[in-house]
VOGUVEX-883754 format. One record per residue (C-alpha): chain; residue in three letters; x, y negated, z negated; residue number from 0. Coordinates in steps of 0.001 Angstrom, whole numbers. Each point is the difference from the previous one (the first is absolute). Layout:
REM residues N
ATOM unit code      xx      yy      zz pos
ATOM    A  Ala       X       Y       Z NUM
...
This chain:
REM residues 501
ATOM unit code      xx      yy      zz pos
ATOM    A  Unk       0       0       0   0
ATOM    A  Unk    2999   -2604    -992   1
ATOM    A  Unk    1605    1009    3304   2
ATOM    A  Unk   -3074    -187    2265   3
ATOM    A  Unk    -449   -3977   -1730   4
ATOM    A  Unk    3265    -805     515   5
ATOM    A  Unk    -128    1134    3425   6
ATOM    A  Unk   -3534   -2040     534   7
ATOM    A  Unk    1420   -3010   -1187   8
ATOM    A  Unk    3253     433    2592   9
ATOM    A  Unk   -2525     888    2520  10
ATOM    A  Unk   -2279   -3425    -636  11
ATOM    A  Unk    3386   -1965     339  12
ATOM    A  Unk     829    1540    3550  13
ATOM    A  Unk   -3481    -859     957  14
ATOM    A  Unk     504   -3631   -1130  15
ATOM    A  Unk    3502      90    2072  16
ATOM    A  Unk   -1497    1894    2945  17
ATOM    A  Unk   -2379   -3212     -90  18
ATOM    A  Unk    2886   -2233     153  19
ATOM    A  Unk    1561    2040    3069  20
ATOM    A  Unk   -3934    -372    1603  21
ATOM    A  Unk    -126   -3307     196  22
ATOM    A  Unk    3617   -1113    1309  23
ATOM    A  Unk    -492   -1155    3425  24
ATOM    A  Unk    1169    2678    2824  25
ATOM    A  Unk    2487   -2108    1166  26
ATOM    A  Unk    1645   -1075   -3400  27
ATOM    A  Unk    -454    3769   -1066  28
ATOM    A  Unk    2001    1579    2888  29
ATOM    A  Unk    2756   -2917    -482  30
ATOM    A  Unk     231    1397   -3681  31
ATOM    A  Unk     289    3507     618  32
ATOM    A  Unk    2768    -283    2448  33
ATOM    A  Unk    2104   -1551   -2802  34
ATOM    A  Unk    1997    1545   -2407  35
ATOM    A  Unk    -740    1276   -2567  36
ATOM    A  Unk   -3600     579    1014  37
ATOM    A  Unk    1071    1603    3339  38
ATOM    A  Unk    1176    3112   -2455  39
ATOM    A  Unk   -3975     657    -350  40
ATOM    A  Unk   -1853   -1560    3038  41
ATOM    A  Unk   -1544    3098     282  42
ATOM    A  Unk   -1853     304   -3313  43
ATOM    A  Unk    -819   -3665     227  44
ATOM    A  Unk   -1575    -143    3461  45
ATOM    A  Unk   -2105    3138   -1394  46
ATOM    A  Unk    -894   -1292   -3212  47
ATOM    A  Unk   -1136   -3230    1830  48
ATOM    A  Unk   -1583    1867    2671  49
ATOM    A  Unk   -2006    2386   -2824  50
ATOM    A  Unk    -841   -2965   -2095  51
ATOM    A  Unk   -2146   -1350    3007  52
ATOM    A  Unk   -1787    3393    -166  53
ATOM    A  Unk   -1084      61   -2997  54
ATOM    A  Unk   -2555   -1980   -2181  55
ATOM    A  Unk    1447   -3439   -1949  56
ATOM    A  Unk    2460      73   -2163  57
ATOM    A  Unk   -2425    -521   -3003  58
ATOM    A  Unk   -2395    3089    1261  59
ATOM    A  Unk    3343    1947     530  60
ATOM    A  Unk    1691    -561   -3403  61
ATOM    A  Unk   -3739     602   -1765  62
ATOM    A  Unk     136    3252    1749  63
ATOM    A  Unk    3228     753   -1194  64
ATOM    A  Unk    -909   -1315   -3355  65
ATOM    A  Unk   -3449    2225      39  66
ATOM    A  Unk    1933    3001     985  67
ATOM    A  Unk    2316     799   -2873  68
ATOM    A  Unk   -3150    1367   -1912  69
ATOM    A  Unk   -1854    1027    2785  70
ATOM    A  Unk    1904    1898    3182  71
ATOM    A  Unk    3508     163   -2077  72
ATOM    A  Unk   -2080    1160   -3315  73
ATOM    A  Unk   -1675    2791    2378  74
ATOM    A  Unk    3419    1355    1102  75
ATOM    A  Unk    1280    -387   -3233  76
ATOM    A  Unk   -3290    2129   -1119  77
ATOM    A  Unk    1709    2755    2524  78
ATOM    A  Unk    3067     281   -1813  79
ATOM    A  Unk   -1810     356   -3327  80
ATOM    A  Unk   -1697    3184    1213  81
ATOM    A  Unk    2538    1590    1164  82
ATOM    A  Unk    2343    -577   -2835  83
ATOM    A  Unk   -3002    1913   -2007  84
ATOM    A  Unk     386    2895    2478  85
ATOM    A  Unk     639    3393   -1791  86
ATOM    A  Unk     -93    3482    1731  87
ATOM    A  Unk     189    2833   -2486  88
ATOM    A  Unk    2901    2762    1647  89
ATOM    A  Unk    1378    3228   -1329  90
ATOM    A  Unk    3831     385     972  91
ATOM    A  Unk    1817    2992    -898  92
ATOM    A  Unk   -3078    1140   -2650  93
ATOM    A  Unk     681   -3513   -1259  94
ATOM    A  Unk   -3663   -2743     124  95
ATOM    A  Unk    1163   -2945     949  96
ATOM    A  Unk   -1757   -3363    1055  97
ATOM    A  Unk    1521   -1854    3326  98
ATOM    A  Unk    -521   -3788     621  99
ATOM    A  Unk    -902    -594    3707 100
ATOM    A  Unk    3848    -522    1110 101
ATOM    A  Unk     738    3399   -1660 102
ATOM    A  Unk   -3412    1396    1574 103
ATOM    A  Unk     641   -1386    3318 104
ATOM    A  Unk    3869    2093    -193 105
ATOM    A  Unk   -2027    3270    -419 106
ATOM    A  Unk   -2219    -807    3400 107
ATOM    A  Unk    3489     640    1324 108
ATOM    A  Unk    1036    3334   -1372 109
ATOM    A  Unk    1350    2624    2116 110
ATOM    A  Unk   -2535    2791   -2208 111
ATOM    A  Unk   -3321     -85    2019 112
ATOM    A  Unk   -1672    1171   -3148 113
ATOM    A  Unk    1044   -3033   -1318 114
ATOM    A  Unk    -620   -2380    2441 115
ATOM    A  Unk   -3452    1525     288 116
ATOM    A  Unk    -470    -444   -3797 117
ATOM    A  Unk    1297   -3475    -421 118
ATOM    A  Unk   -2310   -1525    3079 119
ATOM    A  Unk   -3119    1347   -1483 120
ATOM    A  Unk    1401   -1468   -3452 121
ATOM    A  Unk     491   -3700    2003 122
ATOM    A  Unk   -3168     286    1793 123
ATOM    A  Unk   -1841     527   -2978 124
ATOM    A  Unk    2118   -2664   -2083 125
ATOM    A  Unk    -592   -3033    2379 126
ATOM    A  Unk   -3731    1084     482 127
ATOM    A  Unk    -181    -415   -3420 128
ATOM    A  Unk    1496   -3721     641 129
ATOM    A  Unk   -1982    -586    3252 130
ATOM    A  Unk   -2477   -1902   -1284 131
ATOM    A  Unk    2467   -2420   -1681 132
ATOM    A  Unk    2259     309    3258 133
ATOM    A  Unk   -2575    -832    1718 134
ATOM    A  Unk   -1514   -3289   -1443 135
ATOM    A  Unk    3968   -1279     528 136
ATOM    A  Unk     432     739    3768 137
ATOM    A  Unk   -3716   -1446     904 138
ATOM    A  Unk     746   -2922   -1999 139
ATOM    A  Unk    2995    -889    1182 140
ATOM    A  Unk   -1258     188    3285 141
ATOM    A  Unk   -2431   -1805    -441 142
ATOM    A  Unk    1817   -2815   -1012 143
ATOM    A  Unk    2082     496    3292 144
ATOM    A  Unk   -2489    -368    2133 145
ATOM    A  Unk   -2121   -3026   -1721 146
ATOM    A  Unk    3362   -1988     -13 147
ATOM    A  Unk     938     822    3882 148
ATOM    A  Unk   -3836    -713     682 149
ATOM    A  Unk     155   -3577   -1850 150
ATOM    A  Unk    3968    -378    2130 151
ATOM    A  Unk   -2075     759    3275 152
ATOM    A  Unk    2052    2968     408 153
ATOM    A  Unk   -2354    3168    1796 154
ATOM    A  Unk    3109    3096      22 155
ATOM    A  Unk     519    1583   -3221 156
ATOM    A  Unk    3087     981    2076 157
ATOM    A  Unk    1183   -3562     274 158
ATOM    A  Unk    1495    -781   -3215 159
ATOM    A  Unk    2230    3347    -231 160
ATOM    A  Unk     967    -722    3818 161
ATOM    A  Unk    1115   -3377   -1081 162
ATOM    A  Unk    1946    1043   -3556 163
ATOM    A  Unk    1377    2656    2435 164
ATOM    A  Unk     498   -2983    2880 165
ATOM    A  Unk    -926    2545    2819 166
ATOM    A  Unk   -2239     120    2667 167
ATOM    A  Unk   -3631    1849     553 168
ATOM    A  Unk    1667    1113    3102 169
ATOM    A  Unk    3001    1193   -2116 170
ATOM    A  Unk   -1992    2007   -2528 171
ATOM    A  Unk   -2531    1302    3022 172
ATOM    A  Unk    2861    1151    2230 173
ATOM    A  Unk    1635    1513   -3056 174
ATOM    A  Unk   -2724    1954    -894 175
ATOM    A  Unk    -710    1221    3750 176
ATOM    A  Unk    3209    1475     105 177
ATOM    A  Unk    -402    1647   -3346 178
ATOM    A  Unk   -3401    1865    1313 179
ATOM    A  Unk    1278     704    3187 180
ATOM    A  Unk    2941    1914   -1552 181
ATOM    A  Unk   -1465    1686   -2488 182
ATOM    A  Unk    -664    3644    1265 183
ATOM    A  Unk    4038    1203    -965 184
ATOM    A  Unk    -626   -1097   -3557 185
ATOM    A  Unk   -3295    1767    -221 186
ATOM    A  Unk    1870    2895    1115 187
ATOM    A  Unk    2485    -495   -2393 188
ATOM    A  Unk   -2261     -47   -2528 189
ATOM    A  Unk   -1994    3613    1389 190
ATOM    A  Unk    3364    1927     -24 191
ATOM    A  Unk     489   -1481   -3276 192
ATOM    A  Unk   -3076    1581   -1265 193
ATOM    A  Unk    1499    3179    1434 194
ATOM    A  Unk    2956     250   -1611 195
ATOM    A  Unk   -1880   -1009   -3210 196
ATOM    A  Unk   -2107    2907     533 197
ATOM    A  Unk   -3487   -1517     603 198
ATOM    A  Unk   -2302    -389    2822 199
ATOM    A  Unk     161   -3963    -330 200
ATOM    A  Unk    1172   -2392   -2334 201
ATOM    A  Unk   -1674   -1836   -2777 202
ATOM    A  Unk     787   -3492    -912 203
ATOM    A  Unk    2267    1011   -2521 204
ATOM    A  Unk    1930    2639    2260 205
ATOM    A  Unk    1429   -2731    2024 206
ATOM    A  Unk    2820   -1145   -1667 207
ATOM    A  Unk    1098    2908   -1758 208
ATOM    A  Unk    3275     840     311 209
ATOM    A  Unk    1443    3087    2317 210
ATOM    A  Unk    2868    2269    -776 211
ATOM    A  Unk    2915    -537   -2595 212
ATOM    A  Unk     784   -3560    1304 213
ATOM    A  Unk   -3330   -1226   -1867 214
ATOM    A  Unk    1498    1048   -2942 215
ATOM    A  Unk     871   -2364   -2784 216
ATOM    A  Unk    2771   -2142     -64 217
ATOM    A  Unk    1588   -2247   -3256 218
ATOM    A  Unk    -256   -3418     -99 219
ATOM    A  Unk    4609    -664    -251 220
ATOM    A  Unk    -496    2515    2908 221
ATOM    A  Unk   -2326   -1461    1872 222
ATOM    A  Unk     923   -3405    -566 223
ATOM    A  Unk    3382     960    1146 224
ATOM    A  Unk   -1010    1595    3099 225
ATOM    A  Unk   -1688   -3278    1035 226
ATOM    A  Unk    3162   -2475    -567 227
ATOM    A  Unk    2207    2530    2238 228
ATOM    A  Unk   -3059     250    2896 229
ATOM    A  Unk      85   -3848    -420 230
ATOM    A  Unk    3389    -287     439 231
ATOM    A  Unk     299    1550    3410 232
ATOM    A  Unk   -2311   -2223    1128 233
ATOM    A  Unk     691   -3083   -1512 234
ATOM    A  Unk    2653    -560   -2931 235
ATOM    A  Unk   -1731   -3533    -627 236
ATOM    A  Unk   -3184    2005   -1053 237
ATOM    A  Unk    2205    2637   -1909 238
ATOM    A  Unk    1801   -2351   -2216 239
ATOM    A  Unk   -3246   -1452    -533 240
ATOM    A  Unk   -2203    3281    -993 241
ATOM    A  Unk    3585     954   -2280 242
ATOM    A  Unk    -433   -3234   -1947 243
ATOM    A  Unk   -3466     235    -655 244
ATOM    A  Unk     245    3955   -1066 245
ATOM    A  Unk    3317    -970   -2408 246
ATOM    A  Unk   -2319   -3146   -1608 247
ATOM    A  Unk   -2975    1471    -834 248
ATOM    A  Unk   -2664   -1534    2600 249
ATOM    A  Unk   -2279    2817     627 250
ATOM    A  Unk   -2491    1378   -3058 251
ATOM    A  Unk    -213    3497    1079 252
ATOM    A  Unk   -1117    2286   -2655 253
ATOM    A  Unk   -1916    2518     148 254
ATOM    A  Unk   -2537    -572   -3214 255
ATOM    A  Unk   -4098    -762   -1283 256
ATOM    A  Unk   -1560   -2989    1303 257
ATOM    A  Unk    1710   -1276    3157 258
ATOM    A  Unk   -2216    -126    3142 259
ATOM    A  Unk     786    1728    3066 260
ATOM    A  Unk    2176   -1432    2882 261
ATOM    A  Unk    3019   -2399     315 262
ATOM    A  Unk     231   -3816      34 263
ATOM    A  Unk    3282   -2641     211 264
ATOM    A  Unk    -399   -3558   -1488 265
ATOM    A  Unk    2762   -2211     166 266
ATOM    A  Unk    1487   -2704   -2605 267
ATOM    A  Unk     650   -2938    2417 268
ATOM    A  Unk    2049   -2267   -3142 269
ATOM    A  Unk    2075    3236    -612 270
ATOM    A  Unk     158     817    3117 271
ATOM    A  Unk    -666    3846    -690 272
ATOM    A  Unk   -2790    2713     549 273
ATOM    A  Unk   -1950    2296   -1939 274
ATOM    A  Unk   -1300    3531    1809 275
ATOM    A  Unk   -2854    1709   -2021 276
ATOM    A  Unk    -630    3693     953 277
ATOM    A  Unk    -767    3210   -1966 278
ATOM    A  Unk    3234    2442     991 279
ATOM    A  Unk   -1420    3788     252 280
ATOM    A  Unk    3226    1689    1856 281
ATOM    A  Unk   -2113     -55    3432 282
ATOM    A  Unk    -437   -3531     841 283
ATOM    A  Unk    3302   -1204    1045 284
ATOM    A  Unk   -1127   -1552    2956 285
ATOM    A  Unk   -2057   -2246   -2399 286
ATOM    A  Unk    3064   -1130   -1863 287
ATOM    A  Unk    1485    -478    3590 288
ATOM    A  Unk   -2809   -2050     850 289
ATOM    A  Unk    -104   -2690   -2432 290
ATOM    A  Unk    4314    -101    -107 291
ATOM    A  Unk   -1123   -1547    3771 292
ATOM    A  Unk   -2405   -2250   -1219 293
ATOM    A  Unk    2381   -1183   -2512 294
ATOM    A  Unk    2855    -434    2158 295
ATOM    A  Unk   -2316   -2005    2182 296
ATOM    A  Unk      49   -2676   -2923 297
ATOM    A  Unk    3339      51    -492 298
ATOM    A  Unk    1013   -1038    3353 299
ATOM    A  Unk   -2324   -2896    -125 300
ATOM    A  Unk    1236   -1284   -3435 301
ATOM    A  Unk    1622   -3274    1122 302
ATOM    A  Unk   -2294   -1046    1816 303
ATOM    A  Unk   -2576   -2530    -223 304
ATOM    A  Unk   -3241    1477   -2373 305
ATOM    A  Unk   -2188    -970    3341 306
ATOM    A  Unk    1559    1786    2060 307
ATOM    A  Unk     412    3457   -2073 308
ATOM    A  Unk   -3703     126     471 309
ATOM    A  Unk    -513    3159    2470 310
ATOM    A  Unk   -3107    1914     383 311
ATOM    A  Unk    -417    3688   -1347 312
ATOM    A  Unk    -384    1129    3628 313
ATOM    A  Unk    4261    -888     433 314
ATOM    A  Unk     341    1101   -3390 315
ATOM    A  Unk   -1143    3749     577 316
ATOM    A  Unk    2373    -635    2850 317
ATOM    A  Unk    3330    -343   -2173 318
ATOM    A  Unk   -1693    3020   -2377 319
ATOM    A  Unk    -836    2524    2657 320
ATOM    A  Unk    3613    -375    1255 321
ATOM    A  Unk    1384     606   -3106 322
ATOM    A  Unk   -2027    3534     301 323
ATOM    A  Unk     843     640    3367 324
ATOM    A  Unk    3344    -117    -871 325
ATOM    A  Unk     220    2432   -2286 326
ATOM    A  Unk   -2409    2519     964 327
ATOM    A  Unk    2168      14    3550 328
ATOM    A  Unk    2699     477   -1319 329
ATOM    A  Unk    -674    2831   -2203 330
ATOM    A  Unk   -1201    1644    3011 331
ATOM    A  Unk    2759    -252    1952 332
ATOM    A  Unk    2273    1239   -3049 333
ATOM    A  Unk   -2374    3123    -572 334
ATOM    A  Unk    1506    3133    2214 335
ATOM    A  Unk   -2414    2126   -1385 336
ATOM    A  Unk   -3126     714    1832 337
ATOM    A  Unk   -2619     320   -2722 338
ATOM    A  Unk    1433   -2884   -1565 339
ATOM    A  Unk      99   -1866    3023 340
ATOM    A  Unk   -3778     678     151 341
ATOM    A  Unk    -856   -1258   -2683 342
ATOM    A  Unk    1818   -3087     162 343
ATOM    A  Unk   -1853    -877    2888 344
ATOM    A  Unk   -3120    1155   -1689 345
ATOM    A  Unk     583   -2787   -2238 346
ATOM    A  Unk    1301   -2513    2454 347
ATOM    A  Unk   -3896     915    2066 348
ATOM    A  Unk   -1841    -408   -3581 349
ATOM    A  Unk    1208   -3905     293 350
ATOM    A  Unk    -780    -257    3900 351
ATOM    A  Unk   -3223    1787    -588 352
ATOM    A  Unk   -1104   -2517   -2517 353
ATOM    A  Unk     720   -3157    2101 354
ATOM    A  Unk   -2098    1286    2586 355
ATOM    A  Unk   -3013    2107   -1625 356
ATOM    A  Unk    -321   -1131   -4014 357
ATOM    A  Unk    1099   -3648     853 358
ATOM    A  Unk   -2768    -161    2988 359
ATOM    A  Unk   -2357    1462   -2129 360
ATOM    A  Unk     697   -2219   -2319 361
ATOM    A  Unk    -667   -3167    2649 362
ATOM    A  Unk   -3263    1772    1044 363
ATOM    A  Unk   -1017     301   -3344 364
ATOM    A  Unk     366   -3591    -909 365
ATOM    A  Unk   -1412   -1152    3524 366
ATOM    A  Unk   -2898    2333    -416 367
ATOM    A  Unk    -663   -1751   -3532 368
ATOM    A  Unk     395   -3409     -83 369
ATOM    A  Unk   -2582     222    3309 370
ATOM    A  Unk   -2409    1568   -2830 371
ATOM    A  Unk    1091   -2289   -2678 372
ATOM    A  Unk   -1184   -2904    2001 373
ATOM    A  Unk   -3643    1025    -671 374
ATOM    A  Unk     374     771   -3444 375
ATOM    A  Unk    1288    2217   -2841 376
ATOM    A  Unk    1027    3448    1573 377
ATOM    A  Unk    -398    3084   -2645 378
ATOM    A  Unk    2393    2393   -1022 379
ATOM    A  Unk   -2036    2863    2294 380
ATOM    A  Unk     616   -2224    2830 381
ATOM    A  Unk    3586   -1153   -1121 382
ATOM    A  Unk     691    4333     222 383
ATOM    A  Unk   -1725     319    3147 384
ATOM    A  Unk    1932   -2837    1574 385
ATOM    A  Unk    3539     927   -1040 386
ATOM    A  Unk   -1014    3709    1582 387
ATOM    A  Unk    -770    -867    2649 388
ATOM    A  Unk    2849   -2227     877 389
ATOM    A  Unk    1910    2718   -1158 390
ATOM    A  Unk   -1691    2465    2390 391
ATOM    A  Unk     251   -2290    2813 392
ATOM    A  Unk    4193    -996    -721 393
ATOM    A  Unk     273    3823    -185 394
ATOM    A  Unk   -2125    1253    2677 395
ATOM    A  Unk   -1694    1826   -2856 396
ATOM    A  Unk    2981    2800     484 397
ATOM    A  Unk     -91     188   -3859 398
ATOM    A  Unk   -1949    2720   -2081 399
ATOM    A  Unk    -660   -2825   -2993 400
ATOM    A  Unk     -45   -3296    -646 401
ATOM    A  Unk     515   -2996   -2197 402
ATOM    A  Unk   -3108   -1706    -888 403
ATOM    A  Unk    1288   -1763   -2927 404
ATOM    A  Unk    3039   -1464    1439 405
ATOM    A  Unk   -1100   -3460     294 406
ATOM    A  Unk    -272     387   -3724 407
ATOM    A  Unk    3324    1661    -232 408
ATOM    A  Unk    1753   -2555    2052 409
ATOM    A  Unk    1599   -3078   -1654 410
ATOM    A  Unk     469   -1819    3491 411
ATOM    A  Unk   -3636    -586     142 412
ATOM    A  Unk     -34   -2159   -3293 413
ATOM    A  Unk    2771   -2263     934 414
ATOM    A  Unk    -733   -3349    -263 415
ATOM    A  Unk    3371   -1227    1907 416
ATOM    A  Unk    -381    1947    3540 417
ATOM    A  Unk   -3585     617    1407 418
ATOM    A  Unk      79    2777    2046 419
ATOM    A  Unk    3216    1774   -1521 420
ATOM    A  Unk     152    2846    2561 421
ATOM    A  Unk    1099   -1059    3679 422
ATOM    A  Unk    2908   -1798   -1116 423
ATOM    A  Unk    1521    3365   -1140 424
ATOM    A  Unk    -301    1808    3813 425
ATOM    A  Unk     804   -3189    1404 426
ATOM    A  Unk    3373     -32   -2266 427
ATOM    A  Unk     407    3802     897 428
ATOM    A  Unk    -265    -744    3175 429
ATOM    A  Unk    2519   -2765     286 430
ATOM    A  Unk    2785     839   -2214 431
ATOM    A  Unk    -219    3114    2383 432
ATOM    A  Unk     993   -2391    3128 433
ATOM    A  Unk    2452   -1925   -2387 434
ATOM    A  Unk    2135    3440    -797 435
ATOM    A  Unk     -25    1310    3682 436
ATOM    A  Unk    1601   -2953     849 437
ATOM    A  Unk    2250     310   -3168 438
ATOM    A  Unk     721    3253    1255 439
ATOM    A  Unk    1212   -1197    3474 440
ATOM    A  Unk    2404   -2633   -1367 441
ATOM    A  Unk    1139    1847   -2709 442
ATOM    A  Unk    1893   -2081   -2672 443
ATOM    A  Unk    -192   -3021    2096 444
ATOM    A  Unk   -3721    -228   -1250 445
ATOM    A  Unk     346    -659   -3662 446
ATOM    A  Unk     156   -3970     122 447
ATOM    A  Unk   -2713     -83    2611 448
ATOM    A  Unk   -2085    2069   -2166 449
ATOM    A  Unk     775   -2738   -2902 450
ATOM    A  Unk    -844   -2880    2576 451
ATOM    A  Unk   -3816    1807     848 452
ATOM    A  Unk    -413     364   -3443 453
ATOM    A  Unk    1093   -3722    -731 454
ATOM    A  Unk   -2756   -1267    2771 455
ATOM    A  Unk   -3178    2239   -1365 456
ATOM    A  Unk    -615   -3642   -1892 457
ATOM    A  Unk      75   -2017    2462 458
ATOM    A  Unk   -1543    1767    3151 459
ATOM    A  Unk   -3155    1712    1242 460
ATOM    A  Unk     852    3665     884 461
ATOM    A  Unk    -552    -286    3222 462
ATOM    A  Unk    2731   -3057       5 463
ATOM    A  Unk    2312    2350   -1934 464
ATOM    A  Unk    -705    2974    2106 465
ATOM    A  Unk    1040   -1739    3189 466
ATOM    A  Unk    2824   -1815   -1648 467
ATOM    A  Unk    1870    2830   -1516 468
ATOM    A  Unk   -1278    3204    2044 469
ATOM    A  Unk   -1087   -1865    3195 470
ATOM    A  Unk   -3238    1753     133 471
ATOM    A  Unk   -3970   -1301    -100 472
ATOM    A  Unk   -1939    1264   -2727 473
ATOM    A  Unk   -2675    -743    1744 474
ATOM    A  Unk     263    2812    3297 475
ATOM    A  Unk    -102    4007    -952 476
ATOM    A  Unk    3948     489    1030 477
ATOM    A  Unk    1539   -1006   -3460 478
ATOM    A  Unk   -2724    1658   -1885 479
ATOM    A  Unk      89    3632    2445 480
ATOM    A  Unk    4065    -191    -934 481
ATOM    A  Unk    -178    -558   -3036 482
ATOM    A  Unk   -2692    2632    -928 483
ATOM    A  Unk    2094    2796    2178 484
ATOM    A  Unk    2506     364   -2717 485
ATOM    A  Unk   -2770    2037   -1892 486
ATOM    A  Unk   -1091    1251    3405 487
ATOM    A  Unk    3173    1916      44 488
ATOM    A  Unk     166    1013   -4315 489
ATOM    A  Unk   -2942    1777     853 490
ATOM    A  Unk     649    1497    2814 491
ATOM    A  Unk    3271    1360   -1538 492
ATOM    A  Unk   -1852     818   -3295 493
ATOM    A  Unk   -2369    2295    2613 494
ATOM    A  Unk    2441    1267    2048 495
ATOM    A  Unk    1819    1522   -3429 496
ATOM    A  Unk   -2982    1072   -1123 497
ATOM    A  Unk   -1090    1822    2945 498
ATOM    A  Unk     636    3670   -1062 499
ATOM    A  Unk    -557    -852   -3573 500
């Protein structure tokens, strides 16, 4: 709550300088901007200024803002009261125990079937018993979305994520087009998965369990280690970086009661430093790889001005996905052995797999509701029936079960910072994927250029940073079709291994 005031009353001061920017005459404005040092962050002021005359006054605006830190910020904030009240009884080793979500969430993952199978019916249950309360959140905060983009003038729910995200329609819709039209190798993926798991199809919680020995567990020195020396042949920059913030301490890992599921990075802009929250369970490595990226993302923009480290979460998954790219390839290439080799690319697909079927269920989902929302509140029945059949149509309804509850389930869907926090991930995916082929074609010569794309995620649209350090258009299918045939090709290794299995 002190945060989310705090952050209302910054918020009311950039409306009252975004006001200022608003009213400078174009001329005098442009004259300004090409001067030092406001030339450092033209970009963010020619958007702010451009936004400002988008919205509603600066009075409206900043009693919005005002209105919101007990209303759409107390609603998210509900969220992460009912899941830290989360508890799953468990029996491990003859032993009851009682799992927080985060802990829950690890067991979803488990390479024992009976377990998995177990420990979804155990999280279905647990957040229908929370729907209700889940439910009065997410409509809410909706609804507040869409009264204040009705009073702005504003008729796309997509058009405040497109412009946090400062991409295109066209971007997003050619993205997406490429995704469906590609899909068919993953889905087949995914059925000889369910083969070599022994089942006729898979359920929702069969996808991402682990294959063969490689799934195994993994220590946290071990793992941590494995990441700084992956890092290193890439990029020692990004090495020293993740070695500095292992050796100090940054990243609360533990593995205990209470903390929710998934992985976030905050950074300390007077300090200069980062802090990565995950829960460690010996499987998720590429998690801890993940948010090293998003860290080392800050840390190159440090010096520069606070304006200008402002990039959206669409070039952020960018620097993150990377980061897991990089060390899931190569493990890969290290692994000789077959099986292992299988499996390693079993969990290299479970990542691919979820950009382009979970996340675009996810985006349906949302679509689907806020349409509904617009005529009122939509029940928990309808909130299931939705999510399934998003699901169902992301998946071509290749799975034998479903997760009704997952827009319960899902922190993304309470966040009060990113509408629509889905798309930016396969759009990240997607483009850190062109980034390291062309990483991979200059080798070593790459590093510093990599450092100069992250530098400009601030201060350019990604379609301007696209063409400016790939030299492709975001907005045509070519970038998007190369990009996405790098887990063309993982899967159809992973089902040319598995062929005879």
């Amino acid at each position: 709550m002190r945060l989310n005031t705090i952050n209302a009353i910054y918020q009311s001061a950039l409306t009252l300088f975004d006001r200022y920017l608003s009213q400078i005459p174009e001329n005098v404005f442009t004259e300004l901007t090409n001067q030092e040092p406001w030339s450092q962050v033209r970009f963010s002021l020619h958007e702010r200024r451009r936004m400002a005359q988008e919205k509603l006054s600066p009075e409206l605006e900043t009693l919005a803002g005002n209105l919101a830190v007990d209303g759409y910020h107390g609603w998210g904030e509900l969220y992460n009261t009912i899941v830290g009240q989360v508890r799953i009884p468990f029996e491990e080793n003859g032993e009851p125990k009682t799992l927080s979500a985060g802990q829950a969430f690890n067991k979803l993952h488990s390479a024992d079937r009976n377990v998995r199978v177990e420990m979804f019916e155990k999280w279905e249950a647990a957040w229908a018993g929370q729907a209700d309360l889940c439910a009065d959140a997410l409509n809410h905060l909706a609804g507040f979305r869409l009264r204040l983009y009705k009073h702005r003038g504003w008729d796309s729910i997509h058009r405040e994520p497109l412009q946090i995200n400062r991409m295109t329609q066209e971007t997003l819709n050619v993205m997406w087009d490429v995704v469906e039209q590609n899909k068919d190798i993953f889905l087949s993926y995914l059925a000889r998965k369910a083969k070599l798991l022994g089942v006729n199809q898979l359920s929702w919680h069969d996808v991402d369990a682990p294959i063969g020995e490689a799934g195994g567990t993994m220590s946290y020195d071990d793992g941590a280690e494995a990441i700084v020396a992956q890092f290193r042949v890439f990029s020692p920059k990004m090495a020293d970086f993740a070695e500095h913030a292992l050796e100090n301490r940054w990243i609360e890992a533990e593995d205990r009661a209470g903390k929710r599921p998934g992985g976030f990075c905050t950074a300390f802009p007077i300090s200069g430093e980062t802090r990565i929250f995950m829960t460690y369970a010996g499987t998720n490595l590429s998690t801890l790889a993940h948010e090293l990226g998003h860290a080392y993302h800050q840390d190159v923009m440090n010096d520069m001005p606070a304006l200008a480290q402002e990039y959206a979460m669409n070039v952020a998954e960018t620097a993150s996905t990377l980061a897991e790219t990089i060390v899931s390839d190569a493990t890969i290439r290290q692994e000789k052995d077959k099986q292992a080799q299988i499996a390693l690319l079993d969990d290299k697909l479970q990542n691919a797999s979820a950009m382009f079927l979970n996340i675009h269920a996810r985006f349906i989902f949302e679509t689907s509701f806020y349409k509904e929302r617009e005529q009122g509140m939509v029940s928990v029945e309808r909130l299931n029936e939705l999510m399934v059949a998003a699901q169902k149509k992301a998946y071509r309804d290749t799975l034998s079960e479903y997760h009704p509850h997952f827009w319960a389930a899902k922190l993304h869907f309470y966040s009060t910072d990113v509408p629509f926090y889905n798309f930016p991930y396969t759009f990240g995916f997607l483009f850190s994927s062109g980034i390291y082929q062309a990483a991979l074609r200059e080798g070593s010569d790459f590093e510093d250029r990599y450092i100069a794309l992250l530098r400009d995620t601030g201060s350019m649209t990604v379609e301007e940073l696209a063409l400016k350090h790939l030299g492709v258009n975001l907005q045509q299918p070519e970038f998007w079709q190369q990009a996405i045939d790098m887990s063309v090709e993982d899967a159809k290794l992973f089902l040319q291994l598995t062929e005879d299995l």
